[in-house]
C-alpha positions as CSV (number, residue, x, y, z in Angstrom):
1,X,0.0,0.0,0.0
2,X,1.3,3.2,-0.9
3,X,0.8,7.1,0.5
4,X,-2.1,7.6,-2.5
5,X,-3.8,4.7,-1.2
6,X,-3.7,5.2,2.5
7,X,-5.0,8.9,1.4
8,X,-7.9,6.9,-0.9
9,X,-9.0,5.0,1.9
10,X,-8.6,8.1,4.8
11,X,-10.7,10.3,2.5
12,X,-13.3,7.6,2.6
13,X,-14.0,7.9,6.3
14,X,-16.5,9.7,7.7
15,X,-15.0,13.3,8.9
16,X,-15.0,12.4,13.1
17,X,-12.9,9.4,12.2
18,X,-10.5,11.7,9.9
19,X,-9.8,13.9,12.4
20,X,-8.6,11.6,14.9
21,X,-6.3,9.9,12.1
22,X,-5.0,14.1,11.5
23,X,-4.9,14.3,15.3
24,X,-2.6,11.6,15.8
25,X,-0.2,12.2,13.3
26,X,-0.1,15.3,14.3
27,X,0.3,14.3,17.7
28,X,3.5,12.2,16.0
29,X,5.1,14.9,14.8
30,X,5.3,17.0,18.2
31,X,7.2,14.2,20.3
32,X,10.6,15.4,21.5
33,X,13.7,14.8,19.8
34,X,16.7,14.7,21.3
35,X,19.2,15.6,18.7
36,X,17.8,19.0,18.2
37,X,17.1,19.4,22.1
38,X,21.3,18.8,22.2
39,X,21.7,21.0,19.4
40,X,19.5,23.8,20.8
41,X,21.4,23.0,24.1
42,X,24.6,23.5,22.7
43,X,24.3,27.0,20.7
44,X,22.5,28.1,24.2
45,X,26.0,27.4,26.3
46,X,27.8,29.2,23.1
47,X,25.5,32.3,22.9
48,X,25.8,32.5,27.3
49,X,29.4,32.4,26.9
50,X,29.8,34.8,24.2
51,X,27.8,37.0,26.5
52,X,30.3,36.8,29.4
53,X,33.2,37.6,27.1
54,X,31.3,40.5,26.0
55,X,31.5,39.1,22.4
56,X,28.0,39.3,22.2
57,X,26.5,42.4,21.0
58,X,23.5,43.0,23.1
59,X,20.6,45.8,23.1
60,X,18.1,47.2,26.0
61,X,14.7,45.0,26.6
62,X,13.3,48.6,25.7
63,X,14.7,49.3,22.8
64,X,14.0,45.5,21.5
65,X,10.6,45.4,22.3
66,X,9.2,49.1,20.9
């Protein structure tokens, strides 16, 4: 069975039971994964150390937010 036919057969169901197949796949594409968590992570520790050396250039909350 290929992607057309699982997209036949969803689009065949009545719209309640389409939802919840949208719902979970959705659902499925929101779990965690941890090799972007360690990636984010990782350019967080670089972007707070750049900020200690003062290698960061930063800007007033005020000024960011007008």
């Amino acid at each position: 069975m290929n992607n057309k036919d699982i997209l036949e057969m969803a689009m065949k169901l009545k719209p309640e039971e389409r939802f919840l197949i949208i719902e979970g796949l959705i659902k499925s594409l929101d779990e965690p994964d941890k090799t972007i968590d360690q990636i984010w992570a990782e350019e967080a520790e670089r972007r707070l150390k750049a900020y200690r050396e003062g290698k960061l250039e930063t800007f007033p909350a005020e000024q960011v937010l007008k």
